[in-house]
C-alpha positions in Angstrom: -3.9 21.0 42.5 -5.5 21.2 39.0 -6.2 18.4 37.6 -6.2 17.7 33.8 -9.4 16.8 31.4 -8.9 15.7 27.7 -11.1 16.3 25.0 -12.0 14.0 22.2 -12.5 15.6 18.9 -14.1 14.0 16.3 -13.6 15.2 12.5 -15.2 14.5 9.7 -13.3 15.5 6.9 -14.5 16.7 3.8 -12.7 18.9 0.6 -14.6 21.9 1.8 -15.6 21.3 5.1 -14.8 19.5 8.3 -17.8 18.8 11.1 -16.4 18.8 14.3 -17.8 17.1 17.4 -16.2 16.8 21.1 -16.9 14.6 23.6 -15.5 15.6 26.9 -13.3 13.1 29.4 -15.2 10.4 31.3 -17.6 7.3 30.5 -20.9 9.2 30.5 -19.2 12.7 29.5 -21.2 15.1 27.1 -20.7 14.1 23.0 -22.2 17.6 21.6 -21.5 19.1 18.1 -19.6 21.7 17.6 -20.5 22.6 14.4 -18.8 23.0 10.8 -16.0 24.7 9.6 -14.3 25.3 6.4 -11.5 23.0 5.9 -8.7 25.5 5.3 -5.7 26.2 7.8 -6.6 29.1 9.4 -10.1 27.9 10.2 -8.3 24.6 12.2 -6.2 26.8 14.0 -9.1 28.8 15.2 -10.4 25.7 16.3 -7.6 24.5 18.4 -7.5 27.9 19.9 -11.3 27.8 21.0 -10.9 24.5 22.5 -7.4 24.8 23.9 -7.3 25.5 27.7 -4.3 25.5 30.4 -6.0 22.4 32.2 -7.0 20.9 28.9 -5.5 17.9 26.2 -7.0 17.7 23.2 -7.1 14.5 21.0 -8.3 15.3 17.2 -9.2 12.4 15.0 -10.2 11.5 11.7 -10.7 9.5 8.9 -7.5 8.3 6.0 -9.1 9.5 2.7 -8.9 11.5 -0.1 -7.9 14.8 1.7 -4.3 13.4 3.0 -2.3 14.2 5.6 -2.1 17.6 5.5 -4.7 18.2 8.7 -2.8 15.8 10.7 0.6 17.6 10.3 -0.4 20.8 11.1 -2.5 19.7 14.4 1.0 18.0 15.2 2.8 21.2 14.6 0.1 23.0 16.6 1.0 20.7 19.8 -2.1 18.4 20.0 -2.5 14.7 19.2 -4.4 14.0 16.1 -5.1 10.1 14.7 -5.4 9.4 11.2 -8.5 6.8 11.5 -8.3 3.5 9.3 -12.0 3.8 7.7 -11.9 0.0 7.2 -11.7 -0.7 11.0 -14.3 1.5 12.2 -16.9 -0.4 14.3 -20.4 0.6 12.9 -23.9 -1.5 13.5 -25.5 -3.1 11.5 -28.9 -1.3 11.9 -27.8 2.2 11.9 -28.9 3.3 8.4 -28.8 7.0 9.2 -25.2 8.6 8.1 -24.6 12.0 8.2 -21.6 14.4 9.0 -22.9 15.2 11.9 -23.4 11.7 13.3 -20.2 10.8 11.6 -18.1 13.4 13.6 -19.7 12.4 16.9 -19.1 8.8 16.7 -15.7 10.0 15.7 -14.9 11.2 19.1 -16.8 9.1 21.0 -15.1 5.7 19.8 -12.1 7.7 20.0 -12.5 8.5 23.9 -13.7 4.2 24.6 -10.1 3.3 22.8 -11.5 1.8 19.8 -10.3 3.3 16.7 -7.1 2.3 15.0 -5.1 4.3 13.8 -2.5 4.2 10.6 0.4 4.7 10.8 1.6 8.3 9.3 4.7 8.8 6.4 6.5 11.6 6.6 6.7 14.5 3.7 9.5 12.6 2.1 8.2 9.2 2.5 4.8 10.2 0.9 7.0 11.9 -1.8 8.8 8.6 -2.8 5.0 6.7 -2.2 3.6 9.2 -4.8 6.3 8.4 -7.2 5.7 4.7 -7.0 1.8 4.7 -7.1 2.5 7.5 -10.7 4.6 4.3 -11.9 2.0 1.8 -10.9 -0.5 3.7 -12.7 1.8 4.5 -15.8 2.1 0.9 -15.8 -1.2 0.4 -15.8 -1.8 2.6 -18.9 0.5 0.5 -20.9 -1.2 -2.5 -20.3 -4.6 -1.2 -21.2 -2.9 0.6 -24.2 -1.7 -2.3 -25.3 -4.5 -4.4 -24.8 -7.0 -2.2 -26.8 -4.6 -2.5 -30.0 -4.3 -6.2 -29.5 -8.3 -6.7 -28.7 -8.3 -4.2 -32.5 -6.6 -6.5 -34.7 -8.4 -9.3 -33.1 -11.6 -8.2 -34.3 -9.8 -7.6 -38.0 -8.4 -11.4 -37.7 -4.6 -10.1 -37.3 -2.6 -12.9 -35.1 0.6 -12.6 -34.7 2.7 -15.8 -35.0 5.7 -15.4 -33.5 6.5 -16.5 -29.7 5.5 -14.0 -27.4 4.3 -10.1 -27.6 6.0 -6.9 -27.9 9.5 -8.3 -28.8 11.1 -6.9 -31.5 9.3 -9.3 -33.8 5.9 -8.6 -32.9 6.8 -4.8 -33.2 7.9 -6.0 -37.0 4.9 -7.2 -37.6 2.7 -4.4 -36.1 4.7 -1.8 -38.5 3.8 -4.2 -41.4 -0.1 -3.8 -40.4 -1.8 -2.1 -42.7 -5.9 -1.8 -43.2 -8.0 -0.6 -46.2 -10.7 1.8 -44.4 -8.4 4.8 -43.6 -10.4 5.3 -40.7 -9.4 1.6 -39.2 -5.6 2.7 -39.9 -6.1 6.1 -38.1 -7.3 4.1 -35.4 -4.6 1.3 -35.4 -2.0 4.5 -35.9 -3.5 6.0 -32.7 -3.4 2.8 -30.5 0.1 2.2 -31.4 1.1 6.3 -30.7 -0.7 5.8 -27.4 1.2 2.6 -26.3 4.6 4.4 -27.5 3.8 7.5 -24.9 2.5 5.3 -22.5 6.4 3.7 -22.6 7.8 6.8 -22.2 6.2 8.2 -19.6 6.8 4.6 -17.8 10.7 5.4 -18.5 11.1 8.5 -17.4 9.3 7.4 -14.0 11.6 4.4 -13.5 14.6 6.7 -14.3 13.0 9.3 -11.6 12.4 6.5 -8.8 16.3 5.3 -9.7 17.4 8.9 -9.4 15.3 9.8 -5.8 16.1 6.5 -3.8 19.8 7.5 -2.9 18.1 10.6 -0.8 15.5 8.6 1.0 16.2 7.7 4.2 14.6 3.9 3.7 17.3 3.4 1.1 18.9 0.9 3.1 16.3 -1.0 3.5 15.2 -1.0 -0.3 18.7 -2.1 -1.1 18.8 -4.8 1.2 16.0 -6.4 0.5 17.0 -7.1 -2.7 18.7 -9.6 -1.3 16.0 -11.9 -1.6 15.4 -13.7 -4.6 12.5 -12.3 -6.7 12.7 -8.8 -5.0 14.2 -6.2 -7.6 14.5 -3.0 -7.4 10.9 -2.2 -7.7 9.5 -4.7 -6.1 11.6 -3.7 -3.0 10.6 0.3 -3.6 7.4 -0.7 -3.3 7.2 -2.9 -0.4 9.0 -0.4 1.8 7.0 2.9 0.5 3.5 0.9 0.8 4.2 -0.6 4.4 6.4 1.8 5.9 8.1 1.4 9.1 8.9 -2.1 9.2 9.7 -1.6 13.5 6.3 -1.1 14.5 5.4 -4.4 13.5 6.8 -6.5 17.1 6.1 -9.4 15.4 6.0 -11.6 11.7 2.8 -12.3 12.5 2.0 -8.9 12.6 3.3 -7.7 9.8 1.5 -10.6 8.0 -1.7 -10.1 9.0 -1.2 -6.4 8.4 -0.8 -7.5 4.6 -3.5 -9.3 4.6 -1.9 -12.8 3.9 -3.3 -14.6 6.7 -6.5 -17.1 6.7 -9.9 -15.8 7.4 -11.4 -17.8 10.4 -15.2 -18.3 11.5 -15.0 -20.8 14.0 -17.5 -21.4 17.0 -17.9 -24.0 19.5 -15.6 -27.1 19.1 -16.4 -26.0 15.1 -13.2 -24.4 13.2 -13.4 -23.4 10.0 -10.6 -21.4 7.9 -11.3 -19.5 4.4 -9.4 -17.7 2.2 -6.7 -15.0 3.3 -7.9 -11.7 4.7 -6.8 -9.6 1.9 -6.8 -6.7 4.5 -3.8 -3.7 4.4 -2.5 -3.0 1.5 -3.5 -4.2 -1.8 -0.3 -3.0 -3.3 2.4 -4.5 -1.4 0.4 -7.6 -1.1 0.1 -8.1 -4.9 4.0 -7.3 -5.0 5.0 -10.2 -2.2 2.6 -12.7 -4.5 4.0 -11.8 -8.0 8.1 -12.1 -5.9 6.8 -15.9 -4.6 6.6 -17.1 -7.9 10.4 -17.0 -8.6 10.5 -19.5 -6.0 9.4 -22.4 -7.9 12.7 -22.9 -9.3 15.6 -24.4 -7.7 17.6 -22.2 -5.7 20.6 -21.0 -7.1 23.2 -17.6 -7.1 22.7 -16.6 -11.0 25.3 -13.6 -11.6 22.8 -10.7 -12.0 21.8 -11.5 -8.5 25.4 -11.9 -7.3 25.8 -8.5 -8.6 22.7 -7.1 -7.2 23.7 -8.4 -3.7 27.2 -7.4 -4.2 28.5 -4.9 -0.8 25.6 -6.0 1.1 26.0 -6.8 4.6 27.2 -10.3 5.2 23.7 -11.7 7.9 21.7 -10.1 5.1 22.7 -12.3 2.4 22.7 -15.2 4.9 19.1 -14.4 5.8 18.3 -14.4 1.6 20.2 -17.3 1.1 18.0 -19.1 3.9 15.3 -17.9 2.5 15.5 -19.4 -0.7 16.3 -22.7 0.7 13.6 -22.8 2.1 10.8 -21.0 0.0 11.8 -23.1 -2.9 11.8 -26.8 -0.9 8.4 -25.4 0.7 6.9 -24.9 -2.8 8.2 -28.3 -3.8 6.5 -29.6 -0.7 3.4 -27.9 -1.6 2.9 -28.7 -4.7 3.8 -32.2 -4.2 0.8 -33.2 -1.8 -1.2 -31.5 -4.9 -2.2 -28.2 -3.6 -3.7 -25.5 -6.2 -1.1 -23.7 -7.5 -2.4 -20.1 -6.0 -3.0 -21.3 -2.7 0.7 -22.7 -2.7 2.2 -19.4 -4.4 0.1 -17.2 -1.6 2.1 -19.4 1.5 5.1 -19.1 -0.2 4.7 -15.0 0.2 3.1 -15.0 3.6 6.5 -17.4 4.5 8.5 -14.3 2.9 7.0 -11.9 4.8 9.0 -13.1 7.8 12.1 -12.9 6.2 11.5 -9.4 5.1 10.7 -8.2 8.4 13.9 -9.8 9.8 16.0 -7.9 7.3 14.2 -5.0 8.3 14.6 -5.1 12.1 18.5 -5.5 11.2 19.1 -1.9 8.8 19.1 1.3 10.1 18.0 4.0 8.8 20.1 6.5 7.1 
């Protein structure tokens, strides 16, 4: 009877090239390079078929990066196991200042055969679709805030304050129009900030009107419309959460799924010593950011206004319960909090590690479609 070997393959992607390195089955088996190939489709599949054997399983790996997913699909539609390597995880000493693709690939495959890599978790072509969409809005968003910044860091310098309230009503856009500057250079430039914050509003609308008009085909959209259920999750802020993390079922736990975000304490405790520091701030930046900026609704009372009641309107019965629990409690917590004198951020951050657990139970409860 023949019995099977597995191969570890090490990759170490790059946009024109990918060095490969196995390391064959066993504790002391042979790490060897295999060498360097171009990082184009045909070349992978030659290298699957040089490695490929009757008697043989190969396990590909490499690192999450610039270069996507697109390796990783087509070893899974070649038949082998690939791992899409969370660079941020990656054990590495201290002393090794030597880094090259070679040495990269190889320790690729060898912490690969010990079991020590972690691996991230991989959307699908749709998923990634809807996930591109949001991080375009993001970054539209983004643009607009700078835009508008630069005009209002412009008439600053030139001693122009606006009076009014608050920015970018329709009072301050008055009082922009009224602007005027002697140099016609300096109102060429005030023109152009203003034409740039205009397109930087349009492209923002015609992205949120493209997100409304894609959600209804995504699988997910269950989920997105249920968690909007919970006070201070819109429609964006519930796009985002579920295109950022992803499938909310591998996560056993709350716990998981918080420390995954990032929103747990750092720890360096030793002896009968324990000492506890700022969150983690690990996983994902974005859907982090999004649970923080939905926690500060919390700090008023809790109450059904009727744009919620009509947001939540047709949603399932335990869902709304579970929202309704959770702003009971999110909002007395913050009270709590902020009673006993807390700093504000530190009390804003546990309200949004709290509604992490809510979110997840929602999500172990919808289907999707």
């Amino acid at each position: 009877m023949t019995m099977s070997t597995a191969k570890f393959i090490g990759l170490d992607v790059h946009k024109e090239t990918i060095a490969v390195a196995v390391a064959n089955d066993g504790r002391s088996g042979e790490i060897r390079f295999h060498g360097t190939i171009p990082n184009t489709p045909d070349a992978i599949r030659r290298l699957v078929a040089r490695l490929a054997a009757p008697d043989v399983t190969l396990h590909f790996c490499y690192e999450a990066g610039g270069c996507g997913y697109g390796i990783y699909r087509q070893l899974t539609d070649l038949g082998v196991e690939c791992s899409v390597i969370a660079p941020s995880v990656i054990p590495r000493k201290s002393a090794d200042r030597v880094k090259t693709d070679r040495r990269d690939a190889q320790m690729l495959a060898r912490l690969l055969r010990s079991g020590e890599l972690t691996a991230i978790w991989v959307p699908d072509e749709a998923h990634e679709a809807i996930r591109d969409l949001i991080r375009g809005r993001r970054q539209a968003k983004q643009d607009l805030v700078a835009s508008r910044q630069t005009v209002l860091s412009f008439l600053l310098r030139h001693g122009r304050k606006f009076t009014g309230r608050s920015n970018w009503t329709k009072a301050h856009w008055r009082w922009l129009s009224e602007q005027a500057f002697d140099a016609p250079h300096q109102q060429f430039v005030f023109g152009e900030g203003i034409r740039r914050i205009e397109e930087a509003q349009h492209r923002c609308d015609r992205l949120d009107s493209m997100l409304v008009e894609a959600l209804p085909q995504w699988s997910l959209a269950p989920l997105v419309q249920a968690l909007q259920a919970l006070r201070g999750v819109g429609l964006v802020v519930a796009a985002t959460l579920v295109a950022e993390i992803g499938d909310l079922s591998r996560f056993d736990t709350p716990k998981q799924l918080m420390s995954w975000l990032g929103l747990v304490p750092s720890e360096a405790s030793s002896g009968a010593r324990t000492r506890r520091g700022a969150i983690t701030k690990t996983g994902n930046r974005e859907a982090r950011a999004m649970l923080v900026e939905a926690a500060w609704s919390y700090r008023l009372p809790a109450r059904e206004e009727r744009r919620y009641q009509m947001r939540v309107e047709g949603l399932p019965e335990d869902i709304r319960a579970i929202a309704w629990k959770a702003q009971v409690r999110l909002c007395q917590r913050y009270r709590l909090l902020a009673s006993t004198g807390k700093a504000l951020p530190k009390v804003i951050t546990a309200i949004a590690r709290e509604l992490v657990g809510f979110i997840w139970d929602i999500g172990r409860r919808i289907q999707p479609i």
